[in-house]
C-alpha positions as CSV (number, residue, x, y, z in Angstrom):
1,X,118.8,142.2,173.1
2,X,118.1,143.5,169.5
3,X,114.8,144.8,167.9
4,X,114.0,142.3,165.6
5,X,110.9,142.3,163.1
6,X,108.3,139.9,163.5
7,X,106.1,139.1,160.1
8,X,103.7,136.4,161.8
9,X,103.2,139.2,164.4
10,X,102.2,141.6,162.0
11,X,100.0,139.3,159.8
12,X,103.1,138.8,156.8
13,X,102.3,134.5,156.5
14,X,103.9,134.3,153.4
15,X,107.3,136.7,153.4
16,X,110.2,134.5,152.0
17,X,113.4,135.3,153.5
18,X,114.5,137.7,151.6
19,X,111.2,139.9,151.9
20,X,111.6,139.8,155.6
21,X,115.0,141.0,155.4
22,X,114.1,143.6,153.0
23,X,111.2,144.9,155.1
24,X,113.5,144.8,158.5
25,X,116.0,146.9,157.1
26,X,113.3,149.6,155.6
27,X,111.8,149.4,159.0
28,X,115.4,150.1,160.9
29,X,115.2,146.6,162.6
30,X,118.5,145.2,163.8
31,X,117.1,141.8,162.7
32,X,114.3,139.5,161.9
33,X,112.2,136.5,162.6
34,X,113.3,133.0,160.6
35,X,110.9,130.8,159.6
36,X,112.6,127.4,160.5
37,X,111.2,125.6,158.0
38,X,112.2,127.6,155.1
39,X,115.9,128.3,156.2
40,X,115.8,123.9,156.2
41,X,115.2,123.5,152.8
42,X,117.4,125.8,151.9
43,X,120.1,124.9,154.3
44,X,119.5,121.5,152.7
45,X,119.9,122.9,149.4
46,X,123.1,123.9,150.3
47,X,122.0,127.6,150.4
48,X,123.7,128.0,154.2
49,X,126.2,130.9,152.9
50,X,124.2,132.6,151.0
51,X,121.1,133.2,153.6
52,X,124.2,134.6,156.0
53,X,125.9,136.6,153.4
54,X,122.3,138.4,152.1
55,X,121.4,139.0,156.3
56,X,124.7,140.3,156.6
57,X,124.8,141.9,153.5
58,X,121.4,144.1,155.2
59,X,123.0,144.6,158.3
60,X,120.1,142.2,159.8
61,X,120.7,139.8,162.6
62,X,118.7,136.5,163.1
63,X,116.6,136.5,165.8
64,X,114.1,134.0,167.4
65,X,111.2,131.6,165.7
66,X,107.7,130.9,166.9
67,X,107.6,126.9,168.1
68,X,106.5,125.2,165.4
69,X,104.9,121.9,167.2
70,X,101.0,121.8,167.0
71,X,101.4,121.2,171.3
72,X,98.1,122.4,171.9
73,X,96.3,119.7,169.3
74,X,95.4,116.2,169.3
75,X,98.1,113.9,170.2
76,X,99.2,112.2,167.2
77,X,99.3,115.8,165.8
78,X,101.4,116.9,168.8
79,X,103.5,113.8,168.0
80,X,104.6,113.8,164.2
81,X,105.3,118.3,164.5
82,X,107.6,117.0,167.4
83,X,109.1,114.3,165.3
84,X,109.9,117.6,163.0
85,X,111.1,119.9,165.6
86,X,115.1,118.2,165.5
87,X,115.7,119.1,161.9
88,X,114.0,122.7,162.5
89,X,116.1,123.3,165.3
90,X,119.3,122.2,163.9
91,X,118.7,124.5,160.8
92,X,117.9,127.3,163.0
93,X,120.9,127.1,165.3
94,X,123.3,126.7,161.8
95,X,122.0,130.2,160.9
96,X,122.4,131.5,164.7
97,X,118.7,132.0,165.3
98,X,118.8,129.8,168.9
99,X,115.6,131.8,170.7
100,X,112.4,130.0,170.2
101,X,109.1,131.2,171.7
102,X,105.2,130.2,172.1
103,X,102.8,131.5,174.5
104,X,100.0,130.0,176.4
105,X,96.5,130.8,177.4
106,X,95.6,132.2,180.7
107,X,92.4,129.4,181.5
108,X,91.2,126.5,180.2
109,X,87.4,125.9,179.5
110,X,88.5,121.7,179.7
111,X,91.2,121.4,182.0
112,X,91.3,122.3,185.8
113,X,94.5,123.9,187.0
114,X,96.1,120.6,187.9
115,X,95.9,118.5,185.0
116,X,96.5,122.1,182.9
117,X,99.5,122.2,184.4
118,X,100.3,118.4,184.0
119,X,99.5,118.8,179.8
120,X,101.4,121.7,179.8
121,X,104.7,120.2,181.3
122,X,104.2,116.9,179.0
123,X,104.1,118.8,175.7
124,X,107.0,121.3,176.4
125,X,109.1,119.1,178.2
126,X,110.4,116.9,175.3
127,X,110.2,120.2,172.8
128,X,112.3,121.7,175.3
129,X,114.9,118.7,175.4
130,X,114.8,118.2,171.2
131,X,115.4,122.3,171.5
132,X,118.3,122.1,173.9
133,X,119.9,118.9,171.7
134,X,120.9,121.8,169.2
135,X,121.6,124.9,171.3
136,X,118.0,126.5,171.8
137,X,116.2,127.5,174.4
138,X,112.2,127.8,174.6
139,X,110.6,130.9,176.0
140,X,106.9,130.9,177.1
141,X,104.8,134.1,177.3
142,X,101.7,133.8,179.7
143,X,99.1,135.9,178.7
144,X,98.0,137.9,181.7
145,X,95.1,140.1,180.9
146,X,92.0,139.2,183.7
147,X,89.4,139.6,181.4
148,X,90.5,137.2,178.7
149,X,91.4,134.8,182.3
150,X,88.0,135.2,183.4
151,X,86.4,133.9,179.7
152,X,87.6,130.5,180.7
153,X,86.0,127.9,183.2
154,X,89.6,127.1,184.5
155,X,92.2,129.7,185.8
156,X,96.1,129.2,184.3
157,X,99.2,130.4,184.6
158,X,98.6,134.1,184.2
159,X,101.3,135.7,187.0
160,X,105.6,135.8,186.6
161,X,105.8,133.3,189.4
162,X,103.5,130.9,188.5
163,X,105.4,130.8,185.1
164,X,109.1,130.9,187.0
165,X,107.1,127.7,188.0
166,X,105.9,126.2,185.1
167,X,109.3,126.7,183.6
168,X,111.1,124.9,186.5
169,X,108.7,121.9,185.7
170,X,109.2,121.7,182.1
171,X,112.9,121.8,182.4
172,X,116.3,123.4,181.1
């Protein structure tokens, strides 16, 4: 385990690379963030060597990215970011970045705990699979607090077993 800088967590939407890098090594980080999309293009571009000689360069490691598949939207939205995730992930695993992350709401104002559960397992699983295709792995963060649990009709995952339990569902 590294301490590694988060933009998106911070509010930074629009730090290129470099700028991420740059702010990681002011900040003493050991490494930083990717955004998978960006390190595509430029992967594509033929840019592969240079993204690992300017984090090495700073000292910076890569370190995880955020999920980038819209798996809490409509279905054909859900559908075509999946379609995406393949290319993502095999860019981010090139650079070494194989830690991939989302996190999910405690309740659900339109889904009982049953079919939450259900929706839940059908949009990770094949994330999880495209993920695991190209040497990634998916971690989910429940969020746990009771007061933000008890603003929803429905109850969800919101305790370290019932997610041991979810993650046993979706899969390796």
């Amino acid at each position: 385990m590294f301490r590694a800088l988060s933009p998106g967590a911070i509010g930074v939407r629009a730090a290129s690379l470099e700028e991420a890098v740059r702010a990681a090594t002011i900040g003493g980080f050991e490494g930083v963030e990717i955004s998978p999309a960006e390190i595509a293009v430029r992967i594509e571009a033929g840019e592969l060597d240079a993204i690992r000689a300017t984090m090495i360069a700073a000292g910076v490691r890569p370190a995880g990215w955020g999920l980038p598949v819209n798996w809490r939207g409509e279905e054909a939205d859900w559908r075509n970011s999946l379609g995406e995730l393949p290319r993502l992930a095999k860019a981010a695993s090139a650079l070494g970045a194989n830690r991939v992350s989302t996190w999910i709401m405690p309740g659900s104002n339109e889904r009982n705990f049953d079919s939450n559960l259900r929706f839940h397992v059908e949009r990770f699983r094949p994330a999880a699979d495209i993920l695991g295709e190209h040497g990634c792995s998916l971690g989910l963060e429940f969020i746990g607090p009771k007061t933000l649990r008890d603003s929803h009709r429905f109850p969800f995952v919101h305790t370290i077993e019932a997610m041991l339990d979810l993650g046993e569902r979706i899969g390796p």
